[in-house]
MOPAC internal coordinates of N, CA, C and O (Angstrom, degrees):
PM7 1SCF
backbone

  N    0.0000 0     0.00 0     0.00 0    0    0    0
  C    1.4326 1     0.00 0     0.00 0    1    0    0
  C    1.5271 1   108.10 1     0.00 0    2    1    0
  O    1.2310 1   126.50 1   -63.26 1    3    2    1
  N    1.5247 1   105.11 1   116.74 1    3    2    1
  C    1.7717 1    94.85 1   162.76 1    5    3    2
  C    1.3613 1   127.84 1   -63.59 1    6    5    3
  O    1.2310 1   125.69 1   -16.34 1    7    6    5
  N    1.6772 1   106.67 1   163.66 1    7    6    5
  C    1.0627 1   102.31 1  -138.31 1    9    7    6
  C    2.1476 1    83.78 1  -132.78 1   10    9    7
  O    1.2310 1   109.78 1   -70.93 1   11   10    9
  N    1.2081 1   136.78 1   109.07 1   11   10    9
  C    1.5569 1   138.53 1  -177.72 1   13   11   10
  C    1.4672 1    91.84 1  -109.54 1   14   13   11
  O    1.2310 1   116.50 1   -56.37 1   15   14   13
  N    1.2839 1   124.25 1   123.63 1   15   14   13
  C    1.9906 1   139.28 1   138.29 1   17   15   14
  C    1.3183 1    97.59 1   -71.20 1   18   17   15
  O    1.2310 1   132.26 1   -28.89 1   19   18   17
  N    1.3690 1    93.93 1   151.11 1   19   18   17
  C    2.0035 1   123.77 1   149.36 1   21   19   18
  C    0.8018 1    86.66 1  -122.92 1   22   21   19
  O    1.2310 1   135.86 1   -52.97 1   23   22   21
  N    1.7278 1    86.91 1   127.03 1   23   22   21
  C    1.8940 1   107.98 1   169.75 1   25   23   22
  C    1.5354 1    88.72 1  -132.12 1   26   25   23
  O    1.2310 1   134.73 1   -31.60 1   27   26   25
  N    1.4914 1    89.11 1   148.40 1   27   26   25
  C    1.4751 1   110.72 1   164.78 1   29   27   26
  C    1.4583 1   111.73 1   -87.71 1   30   29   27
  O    1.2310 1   122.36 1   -39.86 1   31   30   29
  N    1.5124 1   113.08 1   140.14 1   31   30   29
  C    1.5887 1   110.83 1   159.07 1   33   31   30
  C    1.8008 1   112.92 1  -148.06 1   34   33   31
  O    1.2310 1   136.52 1     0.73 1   35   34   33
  N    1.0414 1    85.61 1  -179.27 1   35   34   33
  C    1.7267 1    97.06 1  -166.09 1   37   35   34
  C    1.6501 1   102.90 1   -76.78 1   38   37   35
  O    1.2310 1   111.92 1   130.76 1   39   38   37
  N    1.1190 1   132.84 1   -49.24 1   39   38   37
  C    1.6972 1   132.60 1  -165.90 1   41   39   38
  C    1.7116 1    91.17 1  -144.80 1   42   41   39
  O    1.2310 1   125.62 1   -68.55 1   43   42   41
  N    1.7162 1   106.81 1   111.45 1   43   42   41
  C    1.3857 1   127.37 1   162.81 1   45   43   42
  C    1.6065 1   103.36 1   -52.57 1   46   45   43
  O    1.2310 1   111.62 1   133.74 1   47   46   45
  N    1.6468 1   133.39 1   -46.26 1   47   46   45
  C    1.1713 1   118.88 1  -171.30 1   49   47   46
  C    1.4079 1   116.59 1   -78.54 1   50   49   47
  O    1.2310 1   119.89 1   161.85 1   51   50   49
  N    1.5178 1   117.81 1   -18.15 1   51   50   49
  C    1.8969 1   124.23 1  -171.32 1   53   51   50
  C    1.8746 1    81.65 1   -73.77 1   54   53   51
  O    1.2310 1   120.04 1   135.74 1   55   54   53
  N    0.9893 1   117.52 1   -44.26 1   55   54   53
  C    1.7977 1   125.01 1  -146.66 1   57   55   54
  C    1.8663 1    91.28 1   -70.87 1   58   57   55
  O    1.2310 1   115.88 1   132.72 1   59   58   57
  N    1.4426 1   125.42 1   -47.28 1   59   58   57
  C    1.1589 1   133.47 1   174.90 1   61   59   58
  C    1.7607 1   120.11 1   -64.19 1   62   61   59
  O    1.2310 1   130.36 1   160.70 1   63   62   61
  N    1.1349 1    97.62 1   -19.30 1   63   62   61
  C    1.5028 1   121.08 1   170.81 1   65   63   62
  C    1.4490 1   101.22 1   -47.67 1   66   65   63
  O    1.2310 1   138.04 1    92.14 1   67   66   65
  N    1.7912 1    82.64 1   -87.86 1   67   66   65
  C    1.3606 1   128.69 1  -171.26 1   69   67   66
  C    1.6681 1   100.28 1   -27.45 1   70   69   67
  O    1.2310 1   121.98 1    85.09 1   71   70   69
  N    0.9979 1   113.82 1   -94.91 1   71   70   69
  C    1.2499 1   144.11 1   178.66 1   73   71   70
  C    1.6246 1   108.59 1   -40.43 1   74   73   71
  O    1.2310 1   119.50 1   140.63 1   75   74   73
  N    1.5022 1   118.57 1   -39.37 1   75   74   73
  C    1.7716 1   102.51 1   177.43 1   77   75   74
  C    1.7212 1    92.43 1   -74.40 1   78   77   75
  O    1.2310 1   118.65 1   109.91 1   79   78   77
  N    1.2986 1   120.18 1   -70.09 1   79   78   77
  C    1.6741 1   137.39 1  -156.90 1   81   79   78
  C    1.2077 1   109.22 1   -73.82 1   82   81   79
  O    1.2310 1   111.27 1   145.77 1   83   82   81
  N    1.4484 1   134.03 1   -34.23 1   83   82   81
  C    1.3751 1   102.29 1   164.07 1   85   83   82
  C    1.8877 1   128.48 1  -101.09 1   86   85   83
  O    1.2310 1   131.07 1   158.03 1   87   86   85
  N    1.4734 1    96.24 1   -21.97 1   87   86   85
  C    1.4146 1    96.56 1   176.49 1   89   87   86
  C    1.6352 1   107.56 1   -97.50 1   90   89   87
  O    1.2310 1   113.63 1  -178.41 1   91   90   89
  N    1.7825 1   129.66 1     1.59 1   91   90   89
  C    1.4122 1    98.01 1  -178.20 1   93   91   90
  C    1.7006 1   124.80 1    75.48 1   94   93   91
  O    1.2310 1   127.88 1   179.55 1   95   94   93
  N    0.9466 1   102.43 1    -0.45 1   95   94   93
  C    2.0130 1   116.06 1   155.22 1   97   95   94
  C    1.0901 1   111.64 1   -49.41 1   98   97   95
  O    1.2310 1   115.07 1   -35.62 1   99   98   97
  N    1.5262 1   126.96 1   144.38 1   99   98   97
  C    1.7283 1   126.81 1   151.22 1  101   99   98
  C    1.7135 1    90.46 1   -87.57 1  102  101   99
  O    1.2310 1   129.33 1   -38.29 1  103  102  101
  N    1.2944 1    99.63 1   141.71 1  103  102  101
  C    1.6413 1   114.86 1  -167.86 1  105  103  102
  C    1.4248 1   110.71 1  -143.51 1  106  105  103
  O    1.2310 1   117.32 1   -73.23 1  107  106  105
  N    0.8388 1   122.71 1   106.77 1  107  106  105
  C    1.7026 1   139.61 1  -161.01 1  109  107  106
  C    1.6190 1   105.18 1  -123.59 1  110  109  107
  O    1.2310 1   119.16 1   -41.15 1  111  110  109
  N    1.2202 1   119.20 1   138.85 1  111  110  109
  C    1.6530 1   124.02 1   126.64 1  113  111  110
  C    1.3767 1   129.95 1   -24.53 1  114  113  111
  O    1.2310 1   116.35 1   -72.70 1  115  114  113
  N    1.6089 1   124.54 1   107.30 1  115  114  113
  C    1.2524 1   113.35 1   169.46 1  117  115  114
  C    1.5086 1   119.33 1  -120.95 1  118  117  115
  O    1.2310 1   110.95 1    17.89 1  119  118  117
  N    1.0486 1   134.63 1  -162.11 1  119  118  117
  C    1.9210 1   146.00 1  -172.92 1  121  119  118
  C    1.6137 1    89.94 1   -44.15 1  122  121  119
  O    1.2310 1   115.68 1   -21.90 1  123  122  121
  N    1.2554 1   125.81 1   158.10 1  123  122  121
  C    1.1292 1   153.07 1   108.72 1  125  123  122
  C    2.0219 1    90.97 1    95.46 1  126  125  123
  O    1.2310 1   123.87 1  -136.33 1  127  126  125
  N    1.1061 1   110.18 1    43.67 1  127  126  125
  C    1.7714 1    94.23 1  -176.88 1  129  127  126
  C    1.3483 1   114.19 1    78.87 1  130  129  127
  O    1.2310 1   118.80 1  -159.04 1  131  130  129
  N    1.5649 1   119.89 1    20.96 1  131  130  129
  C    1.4911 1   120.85 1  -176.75 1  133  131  130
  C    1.3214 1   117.86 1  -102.18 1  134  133  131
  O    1.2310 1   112.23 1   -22.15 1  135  134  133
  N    1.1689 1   132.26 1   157.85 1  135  134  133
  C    1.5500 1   149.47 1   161.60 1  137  135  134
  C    1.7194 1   115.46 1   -85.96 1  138  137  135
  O    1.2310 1   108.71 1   -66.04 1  139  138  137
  N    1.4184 1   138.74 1   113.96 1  139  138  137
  C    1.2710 1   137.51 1   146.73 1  141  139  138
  C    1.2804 1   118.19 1   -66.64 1  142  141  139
  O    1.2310 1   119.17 1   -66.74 1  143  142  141
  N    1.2298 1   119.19 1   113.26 1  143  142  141
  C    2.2710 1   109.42 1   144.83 1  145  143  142
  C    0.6859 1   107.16 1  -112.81 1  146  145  143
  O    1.2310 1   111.57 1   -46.96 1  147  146  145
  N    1.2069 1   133.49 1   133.04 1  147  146  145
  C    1.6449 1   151.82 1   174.23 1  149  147  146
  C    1.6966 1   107.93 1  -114.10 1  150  149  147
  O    1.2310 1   122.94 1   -37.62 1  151  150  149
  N    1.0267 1   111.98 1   142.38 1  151  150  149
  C    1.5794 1   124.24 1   173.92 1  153  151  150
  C    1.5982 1   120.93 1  -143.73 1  154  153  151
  O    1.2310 1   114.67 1   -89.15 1  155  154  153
  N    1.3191 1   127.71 1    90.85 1  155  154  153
  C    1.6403 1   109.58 1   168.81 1  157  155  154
  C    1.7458 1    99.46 1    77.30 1  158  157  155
  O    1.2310 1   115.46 1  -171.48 1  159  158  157
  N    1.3700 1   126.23 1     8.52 1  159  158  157
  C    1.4941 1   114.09 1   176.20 1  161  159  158
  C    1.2090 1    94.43 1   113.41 1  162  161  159
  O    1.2310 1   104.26 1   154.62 1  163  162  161
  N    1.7198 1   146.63 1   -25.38 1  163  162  161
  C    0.8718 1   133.66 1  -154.37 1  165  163  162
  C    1.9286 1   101.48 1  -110.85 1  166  165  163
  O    1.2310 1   118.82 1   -49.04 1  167  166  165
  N    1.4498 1   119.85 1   130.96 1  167  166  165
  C    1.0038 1   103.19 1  -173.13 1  169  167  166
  C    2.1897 1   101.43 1  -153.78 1  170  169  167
  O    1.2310 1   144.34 1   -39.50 1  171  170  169
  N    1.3063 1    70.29 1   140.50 1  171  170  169
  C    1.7423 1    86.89 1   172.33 1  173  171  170
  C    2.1163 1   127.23 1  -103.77 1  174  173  171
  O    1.2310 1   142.89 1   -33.35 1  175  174  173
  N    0.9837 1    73.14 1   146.65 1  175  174  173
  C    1.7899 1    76.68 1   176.12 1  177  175  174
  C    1.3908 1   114.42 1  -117.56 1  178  177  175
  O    1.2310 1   116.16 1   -56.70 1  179  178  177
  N    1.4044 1   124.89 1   123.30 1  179  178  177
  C    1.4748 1   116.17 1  -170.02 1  181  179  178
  C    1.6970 1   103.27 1  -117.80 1  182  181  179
  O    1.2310 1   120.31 1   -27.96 1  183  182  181
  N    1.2799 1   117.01 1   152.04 1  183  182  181
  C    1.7797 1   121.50 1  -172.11 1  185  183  182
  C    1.2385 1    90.87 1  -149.65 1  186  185  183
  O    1.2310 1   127.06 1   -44.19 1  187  186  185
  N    1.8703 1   104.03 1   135.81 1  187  186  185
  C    1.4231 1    98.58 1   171.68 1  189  187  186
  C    1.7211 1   108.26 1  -101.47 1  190  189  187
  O    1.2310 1   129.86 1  -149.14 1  191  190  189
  N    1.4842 1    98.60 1    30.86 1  191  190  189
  C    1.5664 1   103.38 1   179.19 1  193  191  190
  C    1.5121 1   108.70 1   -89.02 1  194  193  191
  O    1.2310 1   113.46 1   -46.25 1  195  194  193
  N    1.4355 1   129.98 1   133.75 1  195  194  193
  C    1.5377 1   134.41 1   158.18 1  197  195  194
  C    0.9666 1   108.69 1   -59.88 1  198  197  195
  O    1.2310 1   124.77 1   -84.59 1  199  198  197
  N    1.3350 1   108.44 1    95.41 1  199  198  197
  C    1.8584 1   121.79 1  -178.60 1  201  199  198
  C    2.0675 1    97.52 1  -108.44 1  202  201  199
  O    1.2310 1   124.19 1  -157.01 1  203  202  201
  N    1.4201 1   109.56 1    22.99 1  203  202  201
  C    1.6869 1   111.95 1  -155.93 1  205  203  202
  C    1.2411 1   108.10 1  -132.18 1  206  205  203
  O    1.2310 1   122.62 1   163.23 1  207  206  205
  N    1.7553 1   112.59 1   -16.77 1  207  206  205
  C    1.6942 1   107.52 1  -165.03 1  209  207  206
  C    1.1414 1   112.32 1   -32.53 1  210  209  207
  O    1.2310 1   117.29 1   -37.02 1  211  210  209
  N    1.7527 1   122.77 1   142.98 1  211  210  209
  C    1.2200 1   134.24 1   165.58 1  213  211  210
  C    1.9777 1   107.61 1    73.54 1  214  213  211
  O    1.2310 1   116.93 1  -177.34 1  215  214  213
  N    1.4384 1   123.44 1     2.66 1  215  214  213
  C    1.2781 1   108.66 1  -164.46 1  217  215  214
  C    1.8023 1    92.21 1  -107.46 1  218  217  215
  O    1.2310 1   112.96 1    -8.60 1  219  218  217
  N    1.6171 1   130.90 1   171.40 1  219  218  217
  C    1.2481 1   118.22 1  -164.70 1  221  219  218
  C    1.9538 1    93.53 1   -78.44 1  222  221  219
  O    1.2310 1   134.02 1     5.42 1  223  222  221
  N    1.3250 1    90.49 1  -174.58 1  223  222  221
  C    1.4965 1   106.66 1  -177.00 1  225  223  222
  C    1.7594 1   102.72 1   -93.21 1  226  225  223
  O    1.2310 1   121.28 1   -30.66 1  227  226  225
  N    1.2782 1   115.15 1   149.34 1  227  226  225
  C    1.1955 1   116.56 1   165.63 1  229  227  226
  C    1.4964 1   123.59 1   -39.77 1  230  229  227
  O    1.2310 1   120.33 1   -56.96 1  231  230  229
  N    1.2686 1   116.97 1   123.04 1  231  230  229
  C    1.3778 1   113.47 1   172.07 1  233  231  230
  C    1.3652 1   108.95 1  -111.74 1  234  233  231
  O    1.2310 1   108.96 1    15.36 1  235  234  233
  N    1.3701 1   138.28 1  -164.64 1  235  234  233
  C    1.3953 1   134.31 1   169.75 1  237  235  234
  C    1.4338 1   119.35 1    88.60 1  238  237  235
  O    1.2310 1   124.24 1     9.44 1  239  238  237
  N    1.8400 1   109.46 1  -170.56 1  239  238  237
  C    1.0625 1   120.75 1   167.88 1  241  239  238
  C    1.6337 1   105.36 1  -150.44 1  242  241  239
  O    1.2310 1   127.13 1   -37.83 1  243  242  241
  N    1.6723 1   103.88 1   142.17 1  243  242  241
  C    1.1025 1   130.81 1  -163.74 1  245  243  242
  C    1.8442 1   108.10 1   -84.81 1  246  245  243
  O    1.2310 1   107.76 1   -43.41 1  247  246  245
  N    0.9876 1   140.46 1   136.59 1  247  246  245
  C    1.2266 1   122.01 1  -164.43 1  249  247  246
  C    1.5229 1   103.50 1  -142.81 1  250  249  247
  O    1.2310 1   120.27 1   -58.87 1  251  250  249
  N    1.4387 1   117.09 1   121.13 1  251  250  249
  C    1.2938 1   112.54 1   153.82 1  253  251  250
  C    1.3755 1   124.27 1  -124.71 1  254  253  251
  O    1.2310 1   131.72 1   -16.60 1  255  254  253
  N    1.4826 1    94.98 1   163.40 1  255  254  253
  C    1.5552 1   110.79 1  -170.08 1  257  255  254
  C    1.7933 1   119.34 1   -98.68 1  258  257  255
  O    1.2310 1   127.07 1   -69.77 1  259  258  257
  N    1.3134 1   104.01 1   110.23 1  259  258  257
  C    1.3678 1   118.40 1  -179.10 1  261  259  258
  C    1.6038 1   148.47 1   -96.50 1  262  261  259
  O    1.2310 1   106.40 1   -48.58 1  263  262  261
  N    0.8229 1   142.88 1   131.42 1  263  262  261
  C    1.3136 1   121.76 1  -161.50 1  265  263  262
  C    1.4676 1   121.27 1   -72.08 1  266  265  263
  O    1.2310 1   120.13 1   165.05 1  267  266  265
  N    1.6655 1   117.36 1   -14.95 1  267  266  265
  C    1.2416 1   118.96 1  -146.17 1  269  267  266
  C    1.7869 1    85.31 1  -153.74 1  270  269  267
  O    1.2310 1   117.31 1   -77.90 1  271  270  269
  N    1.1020 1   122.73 1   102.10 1  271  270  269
  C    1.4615 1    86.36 1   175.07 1  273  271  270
  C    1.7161 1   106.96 1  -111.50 1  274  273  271
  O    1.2310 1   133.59 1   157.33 1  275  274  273
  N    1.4030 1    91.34 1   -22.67 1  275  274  273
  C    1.7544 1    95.57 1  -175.01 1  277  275  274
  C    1.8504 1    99.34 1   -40.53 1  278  277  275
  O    1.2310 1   120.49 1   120.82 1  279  278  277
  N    1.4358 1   116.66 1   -59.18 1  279  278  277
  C    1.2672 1   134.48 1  -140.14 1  281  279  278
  C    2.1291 1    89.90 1   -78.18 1  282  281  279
  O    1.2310 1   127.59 1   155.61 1  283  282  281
  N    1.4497 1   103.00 1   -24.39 1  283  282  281
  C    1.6906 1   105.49 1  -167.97 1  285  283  282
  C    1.6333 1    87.42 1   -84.66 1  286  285  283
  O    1.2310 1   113.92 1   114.43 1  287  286  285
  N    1.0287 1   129.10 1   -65.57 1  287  286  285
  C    1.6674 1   128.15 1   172.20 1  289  287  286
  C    1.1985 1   114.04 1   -42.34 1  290  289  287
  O    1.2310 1   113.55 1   146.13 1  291  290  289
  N    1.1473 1   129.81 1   -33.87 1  291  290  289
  C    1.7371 1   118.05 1   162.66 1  293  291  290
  C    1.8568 1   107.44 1   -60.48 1  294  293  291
  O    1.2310 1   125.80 1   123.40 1  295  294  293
  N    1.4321 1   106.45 1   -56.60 1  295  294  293
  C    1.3726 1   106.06 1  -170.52 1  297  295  294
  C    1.8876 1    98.26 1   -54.36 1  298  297  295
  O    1.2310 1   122.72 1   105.28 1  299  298  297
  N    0.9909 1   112.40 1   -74.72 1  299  298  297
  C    1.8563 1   108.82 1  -166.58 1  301  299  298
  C    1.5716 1   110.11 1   -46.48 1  302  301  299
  O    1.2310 1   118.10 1   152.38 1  303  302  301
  N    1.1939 1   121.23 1   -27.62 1  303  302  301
  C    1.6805 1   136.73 1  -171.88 1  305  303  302
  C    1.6194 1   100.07 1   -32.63 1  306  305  303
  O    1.2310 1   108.83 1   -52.74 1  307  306  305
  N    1.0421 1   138.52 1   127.26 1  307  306  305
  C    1.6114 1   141.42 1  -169.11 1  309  307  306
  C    1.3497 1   130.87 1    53.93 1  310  309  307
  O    1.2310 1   123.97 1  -171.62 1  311  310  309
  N    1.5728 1   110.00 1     8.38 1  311  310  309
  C    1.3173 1   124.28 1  -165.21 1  313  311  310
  C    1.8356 1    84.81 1  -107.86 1  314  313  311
  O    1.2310 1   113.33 1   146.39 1  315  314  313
  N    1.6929 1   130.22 1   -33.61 1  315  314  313
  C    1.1539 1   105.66 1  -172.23 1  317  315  314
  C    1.7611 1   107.27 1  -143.37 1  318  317  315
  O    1.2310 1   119.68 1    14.02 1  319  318  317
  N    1.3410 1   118.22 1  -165.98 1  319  318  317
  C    1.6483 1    98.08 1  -174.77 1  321  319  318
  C    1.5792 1    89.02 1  -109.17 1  322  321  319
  O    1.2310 1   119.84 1   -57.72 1  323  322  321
  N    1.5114 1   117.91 1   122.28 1  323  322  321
  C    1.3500 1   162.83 1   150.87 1  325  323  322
  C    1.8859 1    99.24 1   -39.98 1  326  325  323
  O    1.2310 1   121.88 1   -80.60 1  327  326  325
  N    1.1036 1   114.01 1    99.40 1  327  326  325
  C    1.5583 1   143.22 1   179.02 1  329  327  326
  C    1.7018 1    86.34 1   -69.77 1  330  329  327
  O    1.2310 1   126.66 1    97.12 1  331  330  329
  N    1.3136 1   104.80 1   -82.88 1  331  330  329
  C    1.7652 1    99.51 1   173.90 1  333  331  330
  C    1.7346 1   106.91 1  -153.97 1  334  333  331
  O    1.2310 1   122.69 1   -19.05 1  335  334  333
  N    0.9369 1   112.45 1   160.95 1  335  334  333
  C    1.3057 1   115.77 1  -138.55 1  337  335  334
  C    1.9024 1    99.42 1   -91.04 1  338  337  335
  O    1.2310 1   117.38 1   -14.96 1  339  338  337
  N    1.4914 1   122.59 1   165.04 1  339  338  337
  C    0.9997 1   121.47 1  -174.85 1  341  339  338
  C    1.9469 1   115.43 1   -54.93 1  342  341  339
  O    1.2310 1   128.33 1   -51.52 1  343  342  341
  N    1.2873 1   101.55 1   128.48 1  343  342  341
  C    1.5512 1   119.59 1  -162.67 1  345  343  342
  C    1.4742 1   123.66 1  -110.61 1  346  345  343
  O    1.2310 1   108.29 1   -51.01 1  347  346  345
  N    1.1682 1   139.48 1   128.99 1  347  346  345
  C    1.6480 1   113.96 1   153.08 1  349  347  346
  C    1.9598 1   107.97 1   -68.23 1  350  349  347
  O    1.2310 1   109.44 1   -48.90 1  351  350  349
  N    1.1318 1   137.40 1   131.10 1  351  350  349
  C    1.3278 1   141.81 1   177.41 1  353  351  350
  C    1.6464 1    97.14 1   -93.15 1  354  353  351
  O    1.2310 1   124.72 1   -52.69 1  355  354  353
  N    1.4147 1   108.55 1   127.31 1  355  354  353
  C    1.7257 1   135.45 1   150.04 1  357  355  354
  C    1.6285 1   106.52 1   -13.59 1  358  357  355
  O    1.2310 1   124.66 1   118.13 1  359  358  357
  N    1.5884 1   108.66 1   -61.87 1  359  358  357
  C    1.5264 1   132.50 1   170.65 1  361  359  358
  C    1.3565 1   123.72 1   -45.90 1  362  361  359
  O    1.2310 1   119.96 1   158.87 1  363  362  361
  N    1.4135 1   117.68 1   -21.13 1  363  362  361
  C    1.4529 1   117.38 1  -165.48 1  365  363  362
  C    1.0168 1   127.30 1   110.11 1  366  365  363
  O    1.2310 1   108.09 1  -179.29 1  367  366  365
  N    1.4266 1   139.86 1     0.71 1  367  366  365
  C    1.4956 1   142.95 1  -139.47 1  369  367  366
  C    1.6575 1    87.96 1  -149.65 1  370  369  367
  O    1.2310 1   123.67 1   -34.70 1  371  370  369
  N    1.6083 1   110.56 1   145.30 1  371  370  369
  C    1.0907 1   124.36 1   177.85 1  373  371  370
  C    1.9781 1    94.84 1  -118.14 1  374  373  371
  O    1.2310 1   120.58 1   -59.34 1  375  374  373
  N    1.6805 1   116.49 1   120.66 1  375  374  373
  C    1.2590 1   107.14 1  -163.41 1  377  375  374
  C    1.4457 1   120.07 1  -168.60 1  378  377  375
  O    1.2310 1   118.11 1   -25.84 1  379  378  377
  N    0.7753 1   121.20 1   154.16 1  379  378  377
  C    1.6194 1   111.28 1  -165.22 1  381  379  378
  C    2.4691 1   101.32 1  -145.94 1  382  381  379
  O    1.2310 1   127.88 1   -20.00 1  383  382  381
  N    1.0783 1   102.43 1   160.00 1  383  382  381
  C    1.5019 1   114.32 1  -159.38 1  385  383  382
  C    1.7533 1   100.05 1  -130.64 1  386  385  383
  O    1.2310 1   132.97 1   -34.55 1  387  386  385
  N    1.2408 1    92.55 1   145.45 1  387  386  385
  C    1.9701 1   105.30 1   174.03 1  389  387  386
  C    0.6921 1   100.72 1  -147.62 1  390  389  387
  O    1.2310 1   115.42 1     9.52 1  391  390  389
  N    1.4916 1   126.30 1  -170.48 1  391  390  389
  C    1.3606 1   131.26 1  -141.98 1  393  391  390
  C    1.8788 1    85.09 1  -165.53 1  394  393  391
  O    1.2310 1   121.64 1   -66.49 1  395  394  393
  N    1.4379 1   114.47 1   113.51 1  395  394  393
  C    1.8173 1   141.64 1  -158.00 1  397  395  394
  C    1.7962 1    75.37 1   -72.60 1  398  397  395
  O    1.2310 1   128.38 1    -0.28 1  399  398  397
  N    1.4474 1   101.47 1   179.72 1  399  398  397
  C    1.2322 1   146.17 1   168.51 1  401  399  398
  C    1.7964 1   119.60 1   -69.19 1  402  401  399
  O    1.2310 1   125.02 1   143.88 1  403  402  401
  N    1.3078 1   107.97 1   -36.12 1  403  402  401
  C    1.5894 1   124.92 1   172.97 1  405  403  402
  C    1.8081 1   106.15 1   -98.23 1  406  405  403
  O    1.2310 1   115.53 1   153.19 1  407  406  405
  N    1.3360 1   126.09 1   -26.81 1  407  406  405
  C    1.8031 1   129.12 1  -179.02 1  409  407  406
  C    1.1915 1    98.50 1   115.04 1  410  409  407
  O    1.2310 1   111.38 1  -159.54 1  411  410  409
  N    1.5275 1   133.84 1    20.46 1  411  410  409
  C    1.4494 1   112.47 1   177.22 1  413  411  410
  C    1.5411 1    94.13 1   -99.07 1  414  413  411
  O    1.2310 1   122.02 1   -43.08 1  415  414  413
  N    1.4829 1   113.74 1   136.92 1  415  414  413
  C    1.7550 1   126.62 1   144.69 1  417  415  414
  C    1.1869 1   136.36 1   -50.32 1  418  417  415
  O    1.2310 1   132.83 1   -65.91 1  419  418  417
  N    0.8952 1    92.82 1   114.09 1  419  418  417
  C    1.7796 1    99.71 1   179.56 1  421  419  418
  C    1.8225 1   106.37 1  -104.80 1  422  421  419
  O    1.2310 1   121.95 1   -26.24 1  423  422  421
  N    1.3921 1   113.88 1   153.76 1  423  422  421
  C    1.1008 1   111.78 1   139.14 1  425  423  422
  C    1.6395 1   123.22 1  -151.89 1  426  425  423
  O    1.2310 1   122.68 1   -17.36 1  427  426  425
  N    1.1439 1   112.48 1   162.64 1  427  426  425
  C    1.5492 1   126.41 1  -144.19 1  429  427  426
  C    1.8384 1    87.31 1  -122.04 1  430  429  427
  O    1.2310 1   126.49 1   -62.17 1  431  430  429
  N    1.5862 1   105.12 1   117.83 1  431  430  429
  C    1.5072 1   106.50 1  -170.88 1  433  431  430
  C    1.5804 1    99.50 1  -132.06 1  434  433  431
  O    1.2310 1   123.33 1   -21.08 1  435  434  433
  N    1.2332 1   111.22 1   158.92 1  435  434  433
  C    1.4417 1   124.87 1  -179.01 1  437  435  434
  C    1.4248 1   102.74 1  -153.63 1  438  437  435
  O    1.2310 1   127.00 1   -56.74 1  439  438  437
  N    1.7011 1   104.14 1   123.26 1  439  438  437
  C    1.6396 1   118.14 1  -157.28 1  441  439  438
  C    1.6978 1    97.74 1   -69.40 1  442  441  439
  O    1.2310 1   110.12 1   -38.78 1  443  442  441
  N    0.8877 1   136.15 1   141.22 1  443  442  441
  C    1.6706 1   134.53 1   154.92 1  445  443  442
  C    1.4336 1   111.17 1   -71.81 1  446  445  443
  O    1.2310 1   113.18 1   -41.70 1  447  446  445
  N    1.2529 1   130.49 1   138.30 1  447  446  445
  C    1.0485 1   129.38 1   156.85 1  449  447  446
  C    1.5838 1   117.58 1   -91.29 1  450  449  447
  O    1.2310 1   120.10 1   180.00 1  451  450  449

């Protein structure tokens, strides 16, 4: 089952930046004053509307699944700030984490066989 977030962020145009030029997203206009990034199936929606008063702040990390990641972590490599750097994971996953344009975590995983 796919899987769409609403995320809040501070500037719709830094976030469209972010997301076309350094990570390689298709990044579109969507409903209501919104931002699309899409990646590989995986896709976010960003609003700089307080759709949250009073609810906690995002915690966590956002995770997508990639085909290639060695070769996607070379491409973003100095383009963004590197959470921790490309890994083999304990878990199975070869994968590495950054840190978005607004403070949300991402990480970018590729299953091991």
């Amino acid at each position: 089952m796919p899987l769409t977030l609403l995320l809040h962020c501070r500037d719709l145009e830094e976030t469209r930046e972010f997301y076309q030029s350094a990570l390689g997203f298709n990044v579109f206009d969507s409903a209501e004053g919104t931002l699309t990034a899409e990646k590989q199936g995986g896709r976010l929606i960003f609003t700089r509307r307080d759709l949250w008063e009073g609810s906690p702040g995002f915690s966590g990390t956002i995770y997508f699944t990639i085909t290639d990641a060695d070769s996607y972590f070379a491409s973003v490599q100095g383009k963004v700030a590197v959470a921790w750097p490309i890994q083999d994971m304990s878990y199975g996953s070869r994968e590495f984490g950054i840190k978005d344009c607004n403070g949300y975590h991402l990480a970018f995983q590729q299953q091991q066989a």
